[in-house]
Each structure stands twice: as structure tokens, then as C-alpha cells.
N, C-alpha and C positions, 0 to 999 in steps of 0.2 A: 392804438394800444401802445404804452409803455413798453420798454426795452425790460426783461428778465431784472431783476432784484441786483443779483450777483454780477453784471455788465453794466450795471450803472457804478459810475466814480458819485462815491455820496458825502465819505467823511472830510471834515475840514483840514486834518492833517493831508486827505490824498492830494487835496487843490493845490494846498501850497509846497508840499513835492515837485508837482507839474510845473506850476508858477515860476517857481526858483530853481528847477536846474532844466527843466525840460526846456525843447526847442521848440522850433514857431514856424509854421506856413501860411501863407497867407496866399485865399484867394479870392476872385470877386467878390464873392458877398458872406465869406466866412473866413476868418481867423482862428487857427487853430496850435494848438498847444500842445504839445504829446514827450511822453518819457516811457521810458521800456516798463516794464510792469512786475515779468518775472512769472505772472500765471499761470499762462498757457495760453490766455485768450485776452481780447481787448474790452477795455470798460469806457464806456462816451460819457459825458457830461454833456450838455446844454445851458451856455449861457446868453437870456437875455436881456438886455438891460434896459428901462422904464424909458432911456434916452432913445432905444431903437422906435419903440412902440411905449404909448402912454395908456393907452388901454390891454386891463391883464387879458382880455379876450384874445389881442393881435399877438400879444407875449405869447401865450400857451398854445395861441395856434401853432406859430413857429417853431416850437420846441416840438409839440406833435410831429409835425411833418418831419423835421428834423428828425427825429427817433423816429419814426416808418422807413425813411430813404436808408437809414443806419443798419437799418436791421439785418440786410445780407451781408453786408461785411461782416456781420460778429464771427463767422467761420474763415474770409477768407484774408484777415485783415491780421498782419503780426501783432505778439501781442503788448502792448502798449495800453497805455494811460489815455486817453483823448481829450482836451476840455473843446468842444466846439464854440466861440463866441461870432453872433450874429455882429452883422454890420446895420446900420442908418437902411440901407439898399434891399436887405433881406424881407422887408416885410410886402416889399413890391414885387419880388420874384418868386416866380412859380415854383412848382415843383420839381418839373424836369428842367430847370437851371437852376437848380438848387443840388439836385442830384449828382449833375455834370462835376460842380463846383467839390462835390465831395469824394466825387469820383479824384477827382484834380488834385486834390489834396494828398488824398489816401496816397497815388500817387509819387505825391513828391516827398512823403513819409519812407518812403521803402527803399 
């Protein structure tokens, strides 16, 4: 199941906010993007790109799983902007390293 309407980063103004001033973590198999937000609460994005995976099925898989593993942090996560982009790697890893990986991240965000 999708992340809540209002925790999702949708407009193309928010991306390029992030893009252009926000900072950057990077870990095994996620690259991540984030800026303070100002809302009270955090909003994720998921980006993957056709070069990760060439079938949309392997695409939307990963963004699923990516938004489930997200889902607890919407409470305990500051609040900030998130763009998550997959890696080449991400479509070969599980769940629980993929979890770990967001764990790791969130992390070194704070």
C-alpha cells in the first residue's frame, strides 16, 4: 500500500527544492536527497530509473517495498523533504537490506 497523499513529495517545484539545496547520503543501495521541510512531519519520494530495472514491473516493485519499509518512520523521522533514489544493486536486494540501508541513512540524516 502507498504512503498517505500528504507524505508523499509529488510537485515538481518540491523535487527541485531538494535537488538544488538539499544534502545527500548515500548508502549501499540507496542514494538519498533530503531538506528540511518546515511541516511537522517527513514526506518521501521514490525514485527509479528504467537504467535500475527495464521492466516497470521490477520499477514498481521497488518503490512498493521502498514505501512499506518507510512507513514507520513517518512518526519517528524529523521532518524533512526525502527523495529516495535506487541504485543498479537495489533490485537484487531484499527487503531486510534494504531496510537496514534506510535505517543507515535516516540515520546519518539526523
Amino acid at each position: 500500500m502507498a504512503l498517505p497523499k500528504d507524505k508523499r513529495l509529488k510537485r515538481k517545484k518540491d523535487f527541485e527544492r531538494v535537488f538544488k539545496k538539499g544534502r545527500a547520503v548515500k548508502g549501499n543501495f540507496l542514494f538519498a536527497k533530503y531538506m528540511e521541510n518546515g511541516l511537522g512531519f517527513p514526506r518521501f519520494a521514490f525514485i527509479v530509473s528504467s537504467k535500475v530495472a527495464k521492466s516497470a514491473v521490477a520499477r514498481n516493485r521497488v518503490r512498493r517495498v521502498l514505501s512499506e519499509i518507510s512507513r514507520p518512520y513517518l512518526k519517528t523521522t524529523h521532518p524533512a523533504d526525502i527523495v529516495l533514489i535506487a541504485d543498479k544493486r537495489t533490485v537484487e536486494a531484499g527487503p531486510a537490506q534494504l531496510k537496514k540501508d534506510i535505517e543507515n541513512i535516516l540515520g546519518k540524516m539526523s
